[in-house]
TORMARTOR-858831 format. One line per 5 residues: number of its first residue (from 1); their letters; for each residue x, y negated, z negated of N, C-alpha, C. Coordinates in steps of 0.001 Angstrom, whole numbers. Layout:
! residues N
NUM	a	X,Y,Z,X,Y,Z,X,Y,Z; ...
! end
This chain:
! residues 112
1	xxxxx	-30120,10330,4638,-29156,10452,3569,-27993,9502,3839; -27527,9271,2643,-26448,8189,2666,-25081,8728,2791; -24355,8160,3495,-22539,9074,3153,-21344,8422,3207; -20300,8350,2381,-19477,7519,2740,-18075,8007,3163; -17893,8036,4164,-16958,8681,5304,-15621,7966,4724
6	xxxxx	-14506,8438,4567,-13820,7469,4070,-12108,7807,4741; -11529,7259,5036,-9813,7404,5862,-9097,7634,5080; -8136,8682,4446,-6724,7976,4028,-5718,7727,5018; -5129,6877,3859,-3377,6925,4631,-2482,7085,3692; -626,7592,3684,-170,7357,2669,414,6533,2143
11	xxxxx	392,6256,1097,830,4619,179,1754,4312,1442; 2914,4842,1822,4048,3381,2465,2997,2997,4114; 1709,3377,4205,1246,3347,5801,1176,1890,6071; 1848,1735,7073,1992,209,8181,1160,114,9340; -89,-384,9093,-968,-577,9899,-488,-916,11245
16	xxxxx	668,-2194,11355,1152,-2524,12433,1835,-1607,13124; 2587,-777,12565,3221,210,12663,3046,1795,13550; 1988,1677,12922,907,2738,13083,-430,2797,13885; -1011,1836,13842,-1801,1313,15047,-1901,1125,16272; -1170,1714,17483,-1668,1348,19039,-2402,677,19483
21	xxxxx	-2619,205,20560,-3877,56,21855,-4761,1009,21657; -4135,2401,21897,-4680,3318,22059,-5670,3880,20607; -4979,3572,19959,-6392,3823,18623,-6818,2396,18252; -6547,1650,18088,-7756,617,18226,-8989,707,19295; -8293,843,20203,-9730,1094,21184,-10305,2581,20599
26	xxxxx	-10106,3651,20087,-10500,4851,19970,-11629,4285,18579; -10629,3835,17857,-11338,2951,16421,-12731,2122,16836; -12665,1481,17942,-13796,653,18359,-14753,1202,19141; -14171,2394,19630,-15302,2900,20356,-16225,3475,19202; -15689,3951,17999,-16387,4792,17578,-17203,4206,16679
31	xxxxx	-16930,2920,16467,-17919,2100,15709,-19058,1545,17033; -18745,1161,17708,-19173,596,19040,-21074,1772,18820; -19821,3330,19001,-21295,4691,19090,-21990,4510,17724; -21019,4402,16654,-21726,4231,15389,-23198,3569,15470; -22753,2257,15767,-23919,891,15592,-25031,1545,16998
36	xxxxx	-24772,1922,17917,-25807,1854,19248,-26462,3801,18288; -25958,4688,17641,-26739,5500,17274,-27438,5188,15919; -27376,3733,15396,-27961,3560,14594,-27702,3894,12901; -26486,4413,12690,-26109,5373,11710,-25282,4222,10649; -25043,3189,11198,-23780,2420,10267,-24266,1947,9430
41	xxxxx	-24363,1542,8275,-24655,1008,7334,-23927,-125,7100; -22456,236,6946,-21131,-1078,6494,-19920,-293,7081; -19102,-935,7747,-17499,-637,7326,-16366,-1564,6979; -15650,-1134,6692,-14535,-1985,6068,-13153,-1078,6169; -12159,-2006,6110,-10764,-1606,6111,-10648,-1768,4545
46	xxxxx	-9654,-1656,3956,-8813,-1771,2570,-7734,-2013,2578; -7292,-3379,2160,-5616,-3722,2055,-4980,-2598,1095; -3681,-2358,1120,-2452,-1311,561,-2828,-785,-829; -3054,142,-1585,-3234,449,-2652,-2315,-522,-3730; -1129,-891,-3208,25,-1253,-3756,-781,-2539,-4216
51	xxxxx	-1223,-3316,-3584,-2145,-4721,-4121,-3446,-4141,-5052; -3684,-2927,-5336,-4539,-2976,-6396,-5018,-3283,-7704; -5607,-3702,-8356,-5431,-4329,-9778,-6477,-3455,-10159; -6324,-2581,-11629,-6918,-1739,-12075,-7128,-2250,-13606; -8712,-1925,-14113,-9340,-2428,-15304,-9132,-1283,-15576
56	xxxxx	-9133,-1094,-17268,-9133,484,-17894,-9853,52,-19448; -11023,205,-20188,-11473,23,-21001,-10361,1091,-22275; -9753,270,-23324,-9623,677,-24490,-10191,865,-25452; -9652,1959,-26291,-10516,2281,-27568,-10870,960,-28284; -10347,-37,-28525,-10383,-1405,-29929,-11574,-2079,-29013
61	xxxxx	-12247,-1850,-27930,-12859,-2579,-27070,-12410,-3394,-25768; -11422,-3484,-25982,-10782,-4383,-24701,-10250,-4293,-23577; -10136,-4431,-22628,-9938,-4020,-21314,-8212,-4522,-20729; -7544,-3365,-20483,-6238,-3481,-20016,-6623,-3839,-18678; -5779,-4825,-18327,-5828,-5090,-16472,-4441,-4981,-16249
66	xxxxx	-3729,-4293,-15182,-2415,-3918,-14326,-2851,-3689,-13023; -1472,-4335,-12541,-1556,-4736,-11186,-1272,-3381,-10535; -1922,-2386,-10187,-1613,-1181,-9632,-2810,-318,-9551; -2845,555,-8303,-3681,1584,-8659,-4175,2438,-9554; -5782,2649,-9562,-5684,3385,-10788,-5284,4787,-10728
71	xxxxx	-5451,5329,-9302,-4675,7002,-9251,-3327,6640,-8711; -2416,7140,-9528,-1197,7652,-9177,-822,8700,-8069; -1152,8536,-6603,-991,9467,-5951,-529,9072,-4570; 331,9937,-3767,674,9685,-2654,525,9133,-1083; -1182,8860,-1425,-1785,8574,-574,-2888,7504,-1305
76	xxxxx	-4105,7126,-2,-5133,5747,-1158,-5979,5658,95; -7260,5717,-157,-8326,5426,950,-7941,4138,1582; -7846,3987,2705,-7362,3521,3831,-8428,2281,4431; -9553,2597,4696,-10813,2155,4425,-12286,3190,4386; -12917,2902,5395,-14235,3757,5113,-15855,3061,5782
81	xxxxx	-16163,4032,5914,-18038,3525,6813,-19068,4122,5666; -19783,3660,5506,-20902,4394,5001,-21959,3882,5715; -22509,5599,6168,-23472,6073,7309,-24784,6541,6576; -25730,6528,7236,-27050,6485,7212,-27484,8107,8109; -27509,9442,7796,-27819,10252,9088,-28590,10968,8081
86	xxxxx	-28725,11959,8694,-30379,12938,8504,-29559,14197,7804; -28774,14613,7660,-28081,15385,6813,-26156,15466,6541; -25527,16312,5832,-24303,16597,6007,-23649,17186,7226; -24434,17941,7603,-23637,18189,9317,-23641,16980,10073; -24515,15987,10298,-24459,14831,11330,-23240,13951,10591
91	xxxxx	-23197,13994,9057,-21816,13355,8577,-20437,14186,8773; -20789,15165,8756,-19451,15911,9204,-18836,15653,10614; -20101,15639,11648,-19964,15373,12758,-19361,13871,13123; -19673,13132,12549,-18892,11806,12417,-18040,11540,12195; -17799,12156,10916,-16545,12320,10369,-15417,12581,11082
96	xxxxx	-15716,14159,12379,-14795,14222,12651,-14119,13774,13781; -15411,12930,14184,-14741,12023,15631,-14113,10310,14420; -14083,10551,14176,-13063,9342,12474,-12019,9639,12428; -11829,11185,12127,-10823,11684,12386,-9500,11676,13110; -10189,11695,14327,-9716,12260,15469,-9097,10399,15837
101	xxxxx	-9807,9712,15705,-9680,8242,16435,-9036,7359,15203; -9029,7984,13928,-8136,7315,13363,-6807,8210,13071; -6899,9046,13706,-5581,10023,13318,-5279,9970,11380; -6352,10684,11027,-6206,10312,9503,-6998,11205,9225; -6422,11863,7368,-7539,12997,6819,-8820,11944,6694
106	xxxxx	-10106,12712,6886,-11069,12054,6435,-11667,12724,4857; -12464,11946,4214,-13033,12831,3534,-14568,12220,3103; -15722,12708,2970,-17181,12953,2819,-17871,12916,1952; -18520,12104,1292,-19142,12065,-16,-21062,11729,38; -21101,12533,-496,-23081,11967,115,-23055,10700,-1566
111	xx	-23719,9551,-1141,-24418,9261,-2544,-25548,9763,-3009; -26195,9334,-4356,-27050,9912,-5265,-28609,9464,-4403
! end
């Protein structure tokens, strides 16, 4: 099954800021276990919600583009892995060493 594990942070988060030695290496180890248990599929970081540019289809047909997120909310996925494991507990289980090494809510989505 497929899952996509995903970080937030909240909108003002400063990577530089916020980032250590100490969780970068926690961050790398856990991709490091990711790839040697075979489970990774992709990961990626995500620049600031604040740089988002959002399409929104209108009624007349035409598509509004603004430079902003499309949810209005206090926080914005941060980045994210999507994993390859044999059910929702082995993603949970991932998840929560993600958690733990990114010091960040995680949250869990299986795809279709």
């Amino acid at each position: 099954m497929m899952f996509w594990v995903a970080i937030h942070h909240p909108d003002d988060y400063d990577p530089q800021a916020a980032e250590d030695e100490a969780m970068s290496r926690d961050i790398d180890q856990l991709n490091d276990d990711m790839v040697a248990a075979g489970i990774r599929v992709f990961v990626g970081g995500l620049h600031p919600a604040r740089q988002a540019v959002s399409l929104r289809p209108q009624s007349d047909g035409t598509v509004r583009v603004t430079e902003e997120p499309y949810l209005k909310t206090g926080e914005h996925v941060g980045g994210f892995w999507v994993l390859d494991v044999a059910d929702l507990e082995s993603a949970l289980a991932w998840a929560r060493k993600a958690a733990i090494a990114c010091r960040a809510a995680v949250e869990v989505r299986a795809f279709h």
